[in-house]
C-alpha positions in Angstrom: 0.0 0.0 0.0 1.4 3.5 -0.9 2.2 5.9 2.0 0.9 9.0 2.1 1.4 12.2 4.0 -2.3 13.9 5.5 -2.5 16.9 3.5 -3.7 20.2 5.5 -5.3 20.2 8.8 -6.8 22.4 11.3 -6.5 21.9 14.9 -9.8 22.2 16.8 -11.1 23.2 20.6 -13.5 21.2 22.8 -15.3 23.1 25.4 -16.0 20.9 28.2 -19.2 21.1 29.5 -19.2 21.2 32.8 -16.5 21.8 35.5 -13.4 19.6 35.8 -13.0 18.3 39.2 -9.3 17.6 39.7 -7.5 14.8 41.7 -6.5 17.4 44.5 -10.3 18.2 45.5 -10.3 21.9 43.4 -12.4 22.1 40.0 -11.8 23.9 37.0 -14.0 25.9 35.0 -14.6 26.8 31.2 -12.0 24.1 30.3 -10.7 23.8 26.6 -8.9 21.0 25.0 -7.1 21.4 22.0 -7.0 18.4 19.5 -7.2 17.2 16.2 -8.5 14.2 14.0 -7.3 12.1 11.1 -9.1 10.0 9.2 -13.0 9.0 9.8 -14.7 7.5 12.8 -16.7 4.1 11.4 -20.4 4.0 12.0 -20.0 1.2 15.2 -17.1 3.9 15.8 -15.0 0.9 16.9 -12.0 2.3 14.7 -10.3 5.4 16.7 -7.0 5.2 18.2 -5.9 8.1 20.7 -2.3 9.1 20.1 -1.0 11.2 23.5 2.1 13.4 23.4 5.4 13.8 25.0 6.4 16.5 27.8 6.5 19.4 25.1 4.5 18.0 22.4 0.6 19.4 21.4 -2.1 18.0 19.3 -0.6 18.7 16.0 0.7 15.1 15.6 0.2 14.7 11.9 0.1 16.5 8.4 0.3 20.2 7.8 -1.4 23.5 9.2 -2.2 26.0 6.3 1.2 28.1 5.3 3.3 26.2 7.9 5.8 23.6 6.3 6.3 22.1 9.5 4.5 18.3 9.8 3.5 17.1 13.1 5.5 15.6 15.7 4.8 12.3 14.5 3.9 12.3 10.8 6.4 9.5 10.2 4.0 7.2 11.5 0.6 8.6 11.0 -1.1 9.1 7.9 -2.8 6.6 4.8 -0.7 3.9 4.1 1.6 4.1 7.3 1.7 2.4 10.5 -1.4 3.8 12.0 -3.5 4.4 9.0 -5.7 6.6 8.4 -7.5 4.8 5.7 -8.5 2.4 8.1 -8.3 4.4 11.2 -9.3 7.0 13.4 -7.1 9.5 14.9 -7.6 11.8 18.0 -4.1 13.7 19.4 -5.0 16.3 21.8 -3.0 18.9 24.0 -2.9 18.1 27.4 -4.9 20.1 30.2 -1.9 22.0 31.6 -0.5 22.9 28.4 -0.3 26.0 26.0 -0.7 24.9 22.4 -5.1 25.5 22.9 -6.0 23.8 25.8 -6.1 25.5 29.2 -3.4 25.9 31.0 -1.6 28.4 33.5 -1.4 31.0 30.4 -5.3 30.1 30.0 -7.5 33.4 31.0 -8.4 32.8 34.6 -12.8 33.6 34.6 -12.8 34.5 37.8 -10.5 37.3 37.3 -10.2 37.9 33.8 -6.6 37.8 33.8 -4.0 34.9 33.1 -3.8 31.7 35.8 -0.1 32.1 36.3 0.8 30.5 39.2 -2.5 30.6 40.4 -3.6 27.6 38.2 -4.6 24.5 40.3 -1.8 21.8 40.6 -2.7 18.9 37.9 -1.5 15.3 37.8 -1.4 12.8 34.8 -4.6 11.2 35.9 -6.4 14.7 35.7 -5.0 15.1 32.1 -6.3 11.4 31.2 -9.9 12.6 32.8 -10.3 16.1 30.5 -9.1 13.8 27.3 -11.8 10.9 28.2 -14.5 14.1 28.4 -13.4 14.8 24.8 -13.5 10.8 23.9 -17.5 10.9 25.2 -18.0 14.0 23.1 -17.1 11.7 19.8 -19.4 9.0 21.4 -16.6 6.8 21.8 -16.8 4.0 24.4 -14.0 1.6 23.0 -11.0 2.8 21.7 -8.8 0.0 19.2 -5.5 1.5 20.5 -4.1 3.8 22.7 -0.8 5.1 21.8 2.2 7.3 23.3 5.6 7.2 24.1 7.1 9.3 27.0 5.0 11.1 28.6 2.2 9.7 26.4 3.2 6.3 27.4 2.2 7.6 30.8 -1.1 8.6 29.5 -1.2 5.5 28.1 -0.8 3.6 31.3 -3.2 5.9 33.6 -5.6 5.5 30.4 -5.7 1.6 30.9 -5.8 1.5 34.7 -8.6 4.1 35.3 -10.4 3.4 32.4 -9.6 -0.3 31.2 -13.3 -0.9 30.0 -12.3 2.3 27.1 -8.9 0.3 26.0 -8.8 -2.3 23.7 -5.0 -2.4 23.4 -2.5 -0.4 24.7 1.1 0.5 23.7 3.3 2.3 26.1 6.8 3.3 24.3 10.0 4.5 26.5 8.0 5.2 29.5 7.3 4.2 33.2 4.8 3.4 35.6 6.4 5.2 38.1 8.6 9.1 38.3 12.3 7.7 39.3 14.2 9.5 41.8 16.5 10.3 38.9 13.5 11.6 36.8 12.5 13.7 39.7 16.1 15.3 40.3 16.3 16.7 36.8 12.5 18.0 36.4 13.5 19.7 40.3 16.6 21.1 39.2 14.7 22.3 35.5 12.0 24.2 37.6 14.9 26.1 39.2 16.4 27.3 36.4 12.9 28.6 35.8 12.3 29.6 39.1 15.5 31.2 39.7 14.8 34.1 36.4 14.2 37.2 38.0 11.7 37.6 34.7 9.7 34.6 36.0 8.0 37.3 38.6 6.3 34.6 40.5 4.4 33.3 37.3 3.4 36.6 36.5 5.0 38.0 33.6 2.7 37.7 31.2 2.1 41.4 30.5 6.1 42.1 30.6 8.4 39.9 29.7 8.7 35.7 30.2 11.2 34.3 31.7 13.6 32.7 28.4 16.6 32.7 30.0 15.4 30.0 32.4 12.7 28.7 30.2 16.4 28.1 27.5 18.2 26.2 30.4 15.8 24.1 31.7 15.0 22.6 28.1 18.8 22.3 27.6 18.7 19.9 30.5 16.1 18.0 29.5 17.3 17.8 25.8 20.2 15.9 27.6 18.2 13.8 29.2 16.7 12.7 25.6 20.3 11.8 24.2 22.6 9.2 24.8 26.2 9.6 25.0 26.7 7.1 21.7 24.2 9.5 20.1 26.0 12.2 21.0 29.4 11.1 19.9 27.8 10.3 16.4 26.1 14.1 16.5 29.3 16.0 17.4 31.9 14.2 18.7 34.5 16.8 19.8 34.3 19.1 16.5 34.6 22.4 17.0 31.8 25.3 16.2 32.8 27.4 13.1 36.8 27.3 14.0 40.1 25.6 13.6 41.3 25.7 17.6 40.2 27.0 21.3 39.3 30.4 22.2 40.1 29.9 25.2 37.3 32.0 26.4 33.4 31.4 27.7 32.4 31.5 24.7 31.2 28.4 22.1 34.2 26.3 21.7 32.1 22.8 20.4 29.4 22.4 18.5 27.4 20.5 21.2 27.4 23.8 23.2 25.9 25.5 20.3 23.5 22.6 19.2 22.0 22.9 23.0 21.8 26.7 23.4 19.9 27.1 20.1 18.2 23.6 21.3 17.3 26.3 24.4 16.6 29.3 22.6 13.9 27.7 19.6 12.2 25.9 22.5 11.6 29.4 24.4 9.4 30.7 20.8 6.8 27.7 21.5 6.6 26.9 24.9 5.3 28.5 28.5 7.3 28.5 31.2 4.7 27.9 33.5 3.2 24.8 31.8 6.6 23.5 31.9 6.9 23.4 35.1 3.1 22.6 36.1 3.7 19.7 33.8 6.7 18.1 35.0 5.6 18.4 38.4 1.8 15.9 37.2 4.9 13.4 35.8 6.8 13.6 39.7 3.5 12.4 41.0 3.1 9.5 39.0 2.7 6.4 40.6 0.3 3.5 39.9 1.5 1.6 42.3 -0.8 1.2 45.3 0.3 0.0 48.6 4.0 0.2 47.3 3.0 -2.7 44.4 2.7 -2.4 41.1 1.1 -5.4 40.8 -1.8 -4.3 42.9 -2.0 -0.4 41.2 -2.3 -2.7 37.8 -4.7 -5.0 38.3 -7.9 -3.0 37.1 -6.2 -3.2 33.7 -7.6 -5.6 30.7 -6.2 -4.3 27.6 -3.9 -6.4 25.5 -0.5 -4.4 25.6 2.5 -4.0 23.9 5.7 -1.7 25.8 8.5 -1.0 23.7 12.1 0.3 25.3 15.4 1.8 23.9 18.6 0.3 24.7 20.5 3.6 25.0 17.4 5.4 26.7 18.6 6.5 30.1 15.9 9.0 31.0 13.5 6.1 31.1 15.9 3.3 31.1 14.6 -0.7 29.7 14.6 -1.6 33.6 11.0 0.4 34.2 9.4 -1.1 30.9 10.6 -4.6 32.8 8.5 -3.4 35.6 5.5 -2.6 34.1 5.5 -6.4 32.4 6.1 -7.9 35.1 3.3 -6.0 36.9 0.6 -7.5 34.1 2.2 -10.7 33.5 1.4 -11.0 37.5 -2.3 -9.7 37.0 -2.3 -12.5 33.7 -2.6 -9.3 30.9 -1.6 -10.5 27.4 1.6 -8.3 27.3 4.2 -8.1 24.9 7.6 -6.5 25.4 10.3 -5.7 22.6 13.7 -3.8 22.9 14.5 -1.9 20.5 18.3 -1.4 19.6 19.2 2.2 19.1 21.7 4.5 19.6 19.3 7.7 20.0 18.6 7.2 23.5 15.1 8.5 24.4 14.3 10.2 21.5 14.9 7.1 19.3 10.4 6.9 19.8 10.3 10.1 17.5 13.0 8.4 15.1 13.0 4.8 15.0 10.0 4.7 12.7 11.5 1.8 11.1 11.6 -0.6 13.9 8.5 1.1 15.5 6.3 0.4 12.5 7.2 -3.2 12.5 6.2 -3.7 16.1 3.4 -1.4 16.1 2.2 -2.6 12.7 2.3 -6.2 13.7 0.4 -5.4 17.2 -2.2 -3.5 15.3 -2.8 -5.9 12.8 -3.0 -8.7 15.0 -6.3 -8.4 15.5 -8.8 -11.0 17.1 -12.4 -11.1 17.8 -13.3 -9.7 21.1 -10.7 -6.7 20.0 -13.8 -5.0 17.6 -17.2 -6.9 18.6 -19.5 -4.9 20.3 -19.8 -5.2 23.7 -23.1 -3.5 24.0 -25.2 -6.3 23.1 -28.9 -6.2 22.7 -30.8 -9.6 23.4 -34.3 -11.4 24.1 -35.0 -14.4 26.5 -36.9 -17.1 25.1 -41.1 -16.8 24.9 -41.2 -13.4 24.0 -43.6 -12.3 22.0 -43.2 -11.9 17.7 -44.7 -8.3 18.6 -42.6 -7.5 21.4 -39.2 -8.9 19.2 -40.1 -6.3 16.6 -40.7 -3.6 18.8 -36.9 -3.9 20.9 -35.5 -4.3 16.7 -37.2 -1.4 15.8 -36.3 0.5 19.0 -32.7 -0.2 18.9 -32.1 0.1 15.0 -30.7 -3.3 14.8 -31.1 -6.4 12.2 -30.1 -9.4 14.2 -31.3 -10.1 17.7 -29.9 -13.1 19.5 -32.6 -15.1 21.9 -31.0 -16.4 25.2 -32.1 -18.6 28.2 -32.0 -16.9 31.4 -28.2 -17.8 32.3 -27.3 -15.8 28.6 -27.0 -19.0 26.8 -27.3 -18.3 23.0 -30.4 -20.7 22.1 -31.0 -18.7 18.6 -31.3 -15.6 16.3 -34.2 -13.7 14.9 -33.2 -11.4 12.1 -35.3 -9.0 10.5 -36.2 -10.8 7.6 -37.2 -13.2 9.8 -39.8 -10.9 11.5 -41.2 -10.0 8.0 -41.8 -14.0 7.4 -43.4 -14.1 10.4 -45.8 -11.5 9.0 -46.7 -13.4 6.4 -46.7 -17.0 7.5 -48.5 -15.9 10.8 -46.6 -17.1 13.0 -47.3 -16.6 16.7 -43.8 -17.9 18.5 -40.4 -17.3 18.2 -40.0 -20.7 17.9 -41.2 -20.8 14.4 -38.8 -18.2 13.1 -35.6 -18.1 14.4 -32.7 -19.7 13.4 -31.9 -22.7 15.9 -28.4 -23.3 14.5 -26.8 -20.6 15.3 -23.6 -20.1 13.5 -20.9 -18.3 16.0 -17.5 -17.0 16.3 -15.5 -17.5 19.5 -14.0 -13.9 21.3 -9.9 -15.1 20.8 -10.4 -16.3 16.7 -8.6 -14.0 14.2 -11.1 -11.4 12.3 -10.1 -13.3 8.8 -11.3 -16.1 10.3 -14.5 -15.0 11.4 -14.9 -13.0 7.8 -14.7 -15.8 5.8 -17.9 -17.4 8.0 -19.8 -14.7 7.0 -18.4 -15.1 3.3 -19.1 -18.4 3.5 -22.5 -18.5 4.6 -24.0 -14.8 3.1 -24.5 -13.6 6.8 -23.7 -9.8 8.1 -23.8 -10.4 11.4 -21.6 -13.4 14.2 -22.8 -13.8 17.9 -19.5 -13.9 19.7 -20.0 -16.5 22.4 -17.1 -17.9 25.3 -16.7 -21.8 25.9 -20.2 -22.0 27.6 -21.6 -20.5 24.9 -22.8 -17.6 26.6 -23.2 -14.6 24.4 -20.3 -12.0 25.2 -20.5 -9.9 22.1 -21.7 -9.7 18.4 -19.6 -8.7 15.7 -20.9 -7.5 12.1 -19.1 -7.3 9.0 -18.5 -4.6 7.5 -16.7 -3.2 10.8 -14.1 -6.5 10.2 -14.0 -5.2 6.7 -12.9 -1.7 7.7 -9.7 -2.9 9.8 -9.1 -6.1 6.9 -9.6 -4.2 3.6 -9.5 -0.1 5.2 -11.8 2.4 5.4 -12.5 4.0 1.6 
């Protein structure tokens, strides 16, 4: 299949509708989220993935805003054709609540006294983030997603996303992240706030009639860029080559070209970013911790998706050992997890680079697909010795075609379809008995969705009751939502 890039796209507010009651106890009012789409949501809208962002990334994930030749932050992997297809898929990226690229945040106006929030905004955590983005999720009608996707801080999302709301995840990929802030991680957020903290400019967080603190804003991402580096990767970069010059100054001044890479690193960064969300947001990635009573195992165990966590060798920021942790933690609480390393020498940031090895492993989780990862869990059903009359009323009613009949312990006993309901009509018939189709043919939740496709081929049916080994209805899947994720969305 050719890959394509998304062509122009337009990043769009939510309003939520109601206050936001954060995990401290304080609420928010009039709170925006800033996000965009790719792609189209499928009529069982059993087809979106959520992509969530790193530290300083935003919403614009893929394709191009109009007169900006910039593509989003992960366009290498998003878009028709590539790993997470848009043909076949669809696409929600949205800011973070704390942020500054559209969704509210300490530069946010403040309603209750028309000014910026500064440092008056309330302290957030992850889990607040995850609960403004599932607020935006309802708004689409979504109450599955297929995948949940981020690496970074977005594997965090990621994480909080499957543990607070594991009935919303179908599967779940977590990419050079953590399930838990590291002392280490901690230390260089702490010592990145100071640098902010300690600019005169920074004014207490009010500076946002004057002007913002860069200086400290510059340093503190020069820190962190380190932090996203390896030293192989940094050897490869620069090694020890000198910045426009044949020997040493001998002064303070730029002597390597690592120094200058990191200060215009500092300096770009300061154009795009708040200093306030920077540090509001690195202080909601110190308090995370899923554990609960000092397990992970335990903090984990509300989980069901099906997950795959990828690490980097050279990452050091959020080193293999802590993806190690987090598989051990649902391989305990019997999850279907997979874990890959991946080799590379760009440290942290190799889950903006890698795309190669990335697609693979993503590509092959995504189309892995069984089953009970699409059917529809929202399953509409009649017990036996109902009426014809009251049969056609719930099909009507619910706008559906095919209507399994079950004994009172939700044993599949048959299947009335509409065309069965019009035979009834005019053959008379008075029981269900006479009409539905005894012989049910079904699909088990753990076959493939080829599988179950060719069934329906086979037999010139649109529609599979998905039952488990006591064939107890757990689902029913139709076909042209298998077709979607086989064939794509056109």
């Amino acid at each position: 299949m050719k890959k394509e890039n998304i062509a122009i796209v337009e990043t769009q507010v939510f309003n939520l509708p109601h206050e936001l009651e954060l995990e401290n106890g304080e609420k928010l009012r009039d709170v925006q989220l800033a996000y965009e789409i790719y792609g189209k949501l499928n009529p069982e809208k059993s087809n979106a993935i959520l992509i969530c962002h790193a530290l300083t990334g935003d919403a614009h994930a893929a394709g191009l805003h109009k007169g900006d030749s910039k593509s989003g932050w992960w366009d290498i992997m998003i878009g028709p054709g590539k790993t997470i297809d848009t043909d076949r898929y669809f696409v929600i990226c949205s800011n973070v609540l704390g942020g500054c690229k559209g969704s509210t945040g300490p530069s946010s106006i403040n309603p209750e006294t028309g000014k910026q929030y500064g440092a008056a905004f309330p302290f957030i955590t992850v889990a607040d983030m995850v609960k403004a983005q599932k607020e935006l999720v309802d708004h689409f009608g979504i109450q599955k997603f297929f995948a949940v996707i981020g690496g970074s801080m977005g594997g965090v999302q990621v994480l909080q996303w499957s543990v607070t709301y594991p009935d919303y995840v179908t599967k779940a990929i977590a990419i050079a992240t953590t399930a838990r802030s590291s002392p280490q991680q901690i230390a260089f957020n702490e010592v990145a706030r100071i640098a902010i903290l300690s600019d005169p400019k920074w004014n207490n967080g009010d500076y946002y009639s004057g002007s913002a603190p860069t200086h400290g804003l510059a340093l503190a991402r020069m820190i962190g860029h380190i932090t996203y580096l390896s030293d192989a990767s940094m050897h490869q970069k620069f090694g020890r080559k000198l910045q426009d010059k044949e020997q040493y100054d001998y002064n303070l001044g730029f002597d390597f070209e690592v120094e200058s890479y990191l200060h215009y690193q500092g300096q770009s960064f300061t154009r795009r970013f708040d200093a306030n969300s920077y540090l509001y947001i690195t202080k909601a990635l110190d308090y995370f911790d899923l554990s609960r009573k000092e397990s992970l195992i335990e903090g984990m165990k509300t989980a069901k998706a099906k997950f795959l966590i990828v690490a980097v060798s050279s990452d050091w920021l959020y080193p293999p050992y802590q993806s190690r942790e987090i598989v051990s933690a649902l391989s305990a609480n019997e999850l279907d997890v997979t874990y890959r390393e991946i080799e590379s020498n760009y440290g942290h940031d190799a889950f903006l680079l890698e795309s190669g090895q990335l697609g693979y492993l993503i590509g092959n989780f995504l189309s892995h697909t069984i089953v009970s990862d699409v059917m529809r869990n929202d399953i509409v059903s009649i017990r036996q010795g109902i009426s014809i009359e009251e049969t056609a009323r719930v099909m009507f009613e619910k706008g559906i075609t095919h209507l399994p009949v079950v004994t009172e312990n939700n044993e599949l006993t048959g299947i009335v379809t509409s065309w069965d309901i019009s035979k009834a009509v005019a053959l008379k018939c008075k029981t269900l008995d006479g009409i539905m189709t005894k012989d049910v043919l079904t699909v088990k939740g753990n076959e493939d969705i080829e599988t179950a496709a060719k069934k329906m081929e086979q037999n010139n049916i649109s529609a599979l009751p998905v039952v488990d080994d006591d064939n107890k209805i757990i689902g029913i899947i139709g076909s042209e939502e298998i077709n979607r994720l086989i064939g794509g969305y056109r």
